[in-house]
C-alpha positions in Angstrom: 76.4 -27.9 -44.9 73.1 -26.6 -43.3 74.3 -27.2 -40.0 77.6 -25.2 -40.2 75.7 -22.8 -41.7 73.0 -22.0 -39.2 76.1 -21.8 -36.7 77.5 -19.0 -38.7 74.1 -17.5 -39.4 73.3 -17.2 -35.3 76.7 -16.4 -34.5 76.7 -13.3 -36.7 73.2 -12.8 -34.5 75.3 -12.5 -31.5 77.4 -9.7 -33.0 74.2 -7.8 -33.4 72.5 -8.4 -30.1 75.9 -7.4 -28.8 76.0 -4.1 -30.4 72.0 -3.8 -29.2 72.3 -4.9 -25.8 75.8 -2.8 -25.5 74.2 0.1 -26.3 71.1 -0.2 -24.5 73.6 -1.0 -20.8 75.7 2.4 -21.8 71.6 4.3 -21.8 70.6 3.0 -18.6 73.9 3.0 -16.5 73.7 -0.6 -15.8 75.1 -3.7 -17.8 72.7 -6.4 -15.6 69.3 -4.3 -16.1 70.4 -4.4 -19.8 70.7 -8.0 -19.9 67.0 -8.7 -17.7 65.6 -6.3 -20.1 66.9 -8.3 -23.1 66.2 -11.8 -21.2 62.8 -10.6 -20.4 61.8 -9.6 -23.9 63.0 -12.9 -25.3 60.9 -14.4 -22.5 57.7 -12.6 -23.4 57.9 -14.0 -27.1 58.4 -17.3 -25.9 55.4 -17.0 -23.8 53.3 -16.1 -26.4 54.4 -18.5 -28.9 55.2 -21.5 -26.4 51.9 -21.0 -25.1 49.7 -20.0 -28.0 51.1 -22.8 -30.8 50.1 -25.8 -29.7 53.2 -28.1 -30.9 54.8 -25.7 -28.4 52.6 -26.3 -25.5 53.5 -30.4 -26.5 57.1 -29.5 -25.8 56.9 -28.2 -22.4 54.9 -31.2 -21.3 57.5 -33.3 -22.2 60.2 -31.4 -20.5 57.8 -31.8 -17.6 57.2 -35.5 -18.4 61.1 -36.1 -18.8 61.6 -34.5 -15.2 58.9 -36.3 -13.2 60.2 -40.0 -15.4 63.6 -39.4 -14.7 64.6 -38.9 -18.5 65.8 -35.4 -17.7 67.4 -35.0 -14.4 67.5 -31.5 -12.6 70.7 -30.8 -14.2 70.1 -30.9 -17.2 67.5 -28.2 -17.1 70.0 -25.7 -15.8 71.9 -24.8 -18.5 70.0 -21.7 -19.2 71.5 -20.4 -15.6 74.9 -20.3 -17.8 73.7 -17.7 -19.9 72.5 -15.6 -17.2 76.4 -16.2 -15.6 77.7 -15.2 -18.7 76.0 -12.1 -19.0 76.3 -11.2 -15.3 80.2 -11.7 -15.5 80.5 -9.6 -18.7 79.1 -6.8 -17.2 81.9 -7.2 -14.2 84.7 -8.0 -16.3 84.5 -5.8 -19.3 84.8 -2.8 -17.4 88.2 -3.9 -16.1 89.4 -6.5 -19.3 88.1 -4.4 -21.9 86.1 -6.4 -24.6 88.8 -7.5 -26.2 91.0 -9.7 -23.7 87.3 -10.4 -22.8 86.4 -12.0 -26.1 90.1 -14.1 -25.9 89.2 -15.7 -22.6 85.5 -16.8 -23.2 86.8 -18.2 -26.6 89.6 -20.2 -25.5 87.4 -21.3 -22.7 84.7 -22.1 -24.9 87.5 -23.6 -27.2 88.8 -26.2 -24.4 85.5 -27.1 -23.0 84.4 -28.2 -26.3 86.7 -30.7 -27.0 86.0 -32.2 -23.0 82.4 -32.3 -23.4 82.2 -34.0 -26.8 85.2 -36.2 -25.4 82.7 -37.1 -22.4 79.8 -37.7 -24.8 77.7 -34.8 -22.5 76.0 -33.4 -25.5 73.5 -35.5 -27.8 75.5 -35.7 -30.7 77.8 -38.6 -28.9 81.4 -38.9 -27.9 84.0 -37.0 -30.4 87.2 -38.1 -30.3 90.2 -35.5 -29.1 92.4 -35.9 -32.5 94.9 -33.2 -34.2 92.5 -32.0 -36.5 89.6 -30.6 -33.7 92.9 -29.7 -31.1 94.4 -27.8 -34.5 91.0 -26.2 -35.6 90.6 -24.8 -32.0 93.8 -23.2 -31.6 93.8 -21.0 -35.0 90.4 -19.8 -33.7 91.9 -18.4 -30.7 94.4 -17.2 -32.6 92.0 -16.0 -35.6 90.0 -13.9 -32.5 92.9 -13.0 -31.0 94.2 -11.5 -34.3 91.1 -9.8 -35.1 91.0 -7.9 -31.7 94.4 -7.1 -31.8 94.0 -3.3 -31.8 91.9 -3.1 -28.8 94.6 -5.3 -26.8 96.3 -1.6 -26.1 93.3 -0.7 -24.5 93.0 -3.6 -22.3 94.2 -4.1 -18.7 95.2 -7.3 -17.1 93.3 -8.5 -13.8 94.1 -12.4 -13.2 91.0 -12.6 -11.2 89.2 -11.3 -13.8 90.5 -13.4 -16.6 90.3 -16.4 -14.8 86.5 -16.0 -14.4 86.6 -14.6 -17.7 88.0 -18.2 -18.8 85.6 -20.1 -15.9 82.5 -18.5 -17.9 83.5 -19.8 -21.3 83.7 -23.3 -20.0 80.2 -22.9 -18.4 78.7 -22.2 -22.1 80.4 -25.0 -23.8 78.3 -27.2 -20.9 75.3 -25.0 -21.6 75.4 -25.3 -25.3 75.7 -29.3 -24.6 72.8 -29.4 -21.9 70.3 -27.2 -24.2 71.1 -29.8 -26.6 70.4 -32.7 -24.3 66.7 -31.3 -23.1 65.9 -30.8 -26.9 65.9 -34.3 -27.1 63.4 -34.7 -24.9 61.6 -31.2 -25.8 61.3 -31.9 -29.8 60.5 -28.5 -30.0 63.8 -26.1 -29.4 61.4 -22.9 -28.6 60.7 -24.8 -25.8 63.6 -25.7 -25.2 64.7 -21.8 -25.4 61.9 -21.3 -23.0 63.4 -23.2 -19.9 66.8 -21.4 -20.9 65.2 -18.1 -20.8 63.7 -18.7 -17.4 66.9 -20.0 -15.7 68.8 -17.2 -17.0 66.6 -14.5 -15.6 66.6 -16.0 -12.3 70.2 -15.6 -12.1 70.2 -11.9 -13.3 67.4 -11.1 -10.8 70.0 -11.9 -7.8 72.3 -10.8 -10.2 70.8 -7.1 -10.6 69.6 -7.0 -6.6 73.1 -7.7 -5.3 74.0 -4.7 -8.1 71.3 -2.4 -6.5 72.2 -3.3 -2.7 75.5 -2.3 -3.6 75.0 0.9 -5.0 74.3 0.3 -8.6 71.3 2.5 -10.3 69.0 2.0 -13.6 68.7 5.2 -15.6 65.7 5.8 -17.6 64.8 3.8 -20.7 65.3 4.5 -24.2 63.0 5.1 -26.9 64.9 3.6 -29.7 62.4 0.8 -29.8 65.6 -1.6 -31.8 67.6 -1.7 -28.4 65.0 -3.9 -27.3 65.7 -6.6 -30.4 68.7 -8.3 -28.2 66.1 -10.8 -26.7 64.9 -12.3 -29.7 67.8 -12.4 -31.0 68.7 -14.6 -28.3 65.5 -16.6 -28.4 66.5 -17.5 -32.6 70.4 -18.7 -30.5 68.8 -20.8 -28.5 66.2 -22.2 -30.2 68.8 -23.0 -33.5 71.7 -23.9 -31.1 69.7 -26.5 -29.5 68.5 -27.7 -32.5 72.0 -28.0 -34.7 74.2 -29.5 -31.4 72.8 -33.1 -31.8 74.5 -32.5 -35.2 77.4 -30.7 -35.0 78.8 -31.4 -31.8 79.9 -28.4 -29.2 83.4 -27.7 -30.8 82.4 -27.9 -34.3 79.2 -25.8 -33.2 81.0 -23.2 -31.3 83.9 -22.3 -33.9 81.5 -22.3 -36.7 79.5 -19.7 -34.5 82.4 -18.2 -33.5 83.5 -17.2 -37.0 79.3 -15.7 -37.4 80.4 -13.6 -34.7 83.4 -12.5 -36.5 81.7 -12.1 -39.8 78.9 -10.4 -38.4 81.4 -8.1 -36.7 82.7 -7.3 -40.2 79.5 -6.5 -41.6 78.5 -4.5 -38.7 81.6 -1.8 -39.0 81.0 -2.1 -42.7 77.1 -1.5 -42.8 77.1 0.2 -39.5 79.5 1.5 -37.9 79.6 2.6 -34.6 81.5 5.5 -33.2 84.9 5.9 -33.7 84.8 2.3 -35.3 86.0 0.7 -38.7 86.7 -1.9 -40.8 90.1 -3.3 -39.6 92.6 -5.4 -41.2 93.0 -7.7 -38.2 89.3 -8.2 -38.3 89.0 -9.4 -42.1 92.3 -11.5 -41.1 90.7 -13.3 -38.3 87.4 -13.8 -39.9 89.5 -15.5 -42.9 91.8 -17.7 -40.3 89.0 -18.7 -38.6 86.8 -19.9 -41.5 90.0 -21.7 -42.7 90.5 -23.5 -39.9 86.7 -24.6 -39.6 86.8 -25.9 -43.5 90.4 -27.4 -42.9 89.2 -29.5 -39.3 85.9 -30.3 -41.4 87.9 -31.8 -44.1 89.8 -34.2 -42.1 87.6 -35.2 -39.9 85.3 -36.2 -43.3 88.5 -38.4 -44.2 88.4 -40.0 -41.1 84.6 -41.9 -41.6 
């Protein structure tokens, strides 16, 4: 159960650096500046401790090592560019989906993608099966986030462009999730791992944020709230854990199990924390429950199956 559990644990994370890295966009005008910020303060801790531990150090020269033997080929060591995509596309599509329409289409495309990749084997835990119990456990997620974002669906507004590269970006992370895995093999260290991610994603954001600029955007000043600057180790403790718990788990059983931490942590944010004009909702506590139902349900047939 440690496995399942760190993907809870880092998915309820996520809900945090949302709220973090949310806030800190609506300060400075600009959802992709928000996102380099975060990305570059998760970068700066993995230089330090990538650089100054020296089991660290070891696990960049073996990414390095993997590249020039032809272990790790080139792309494999892009999957941190997903997470730049990701963020780079929220920050387009929010403003026209709304967050929760948003959250729908990354999840089923996250949901889908999953069962492909472990299908293909493209993650280091091996080939997983398609079977009822994984195709069953992904569709009462959907539906469990779908349920527990219900009263924002008012709210939202339907753009099939948007959607569509809502979905496209879901998929990409599923691939992500299974290619960070992959380079941890070779890594053996997932800050390292975490490292590379970190630098592919902020090269994206950079032409991310300068197409932004040429086009008119602007960056406000910053905040001094110094928590708004959290979102990027918060990221680094994803990475590094999702890298590490993959070769376990598998992508779909990852991804739903971190799903549900984003849920749960969701819960525990409007409960601890509420934000403005925010609360605890029904359809929230309903779709944390579906969703850890499903997950234990899918577990426990899949464990009949060995």
């Amino acid at each position: 159960m440690l496995y399942p559990l760190l993907a809870v644990f880092v998915g309820a994370l996520t809900a945090v650096q949302s709220r973090l890295n949310g806030q800190l966009s609506k300060d400075i005008h600009n959802g992709i500046a928000a996102a380099i910020i975060s990305f570059g303060t998760g970068w700066i801790v993995l230089f330090i401790l990538c650089f100054g531990i020296k089991n660290e150090r070891a696990g960049l020269r073996n990414i390095w090592k993997g590249l020039t033997s032809g272990r790790l080929r080139r792309w494999e060591v892009i999957g941190g560019m997903g997470g730049g995509f990701f963020v780079a596309t929220q920050s387009i599509t929010v403003p026209q989906l709304g967050v929760a329409i948003f959250t729908i289409a990354t999840t089923g495309g996250q949901a889908v993608a999953s069962l492909l990749v472990d299908k293909l084997g493209i993650s280091p835990a091996g080939k997983k099966k398609i079977t009822i119990p994984r195709i069953f456990a992904a569709i009462v997620t959907l539906f469990a986030v779908t349920v527990a974002v219900y009263p924002d669906l008012s709210k939202a507004t339907i753009s099939l462009f948007a959607i569509l590269l809502t979905l496209i970006v879901g998929v990409v992370i599923a691939f992500q999730q299974a290619l960070n895995g992959r380079v941890n093999v070779v890594a053996t260290r997932p800050l390292a791992t975490a490292f590379l991610n970190f630098l592919m994603g902020s090269a994206v954001l950079i032409v991310a944020l300068t197409v932004n600029l040429a086009n008119g955007g602007s960056i406000g000043a910053l905040p001094s709230n110094i928590w708004l600057y959290a979102g990027g180790p918060i990221g680094v403790i994803f990475i590094s854990v999702s890298a590490f718990t993959v070769k376990q788990m598998g992508i779909l059983n990852f991804v739903l199990a971190s799903v549900s931490g984003q849920l749960v942590g969701a819960l525990l944010l409007d409960w601890l924390a509420p934000a403005a004009h925010t609360s605890i909702s029904s359809y929230l506590v309903t779709g944390v429950a579906m969703t850890m139902s499903a997950i234990l349900l899918g577990r426990y047939f899949e464990s009949r199956k060995r």
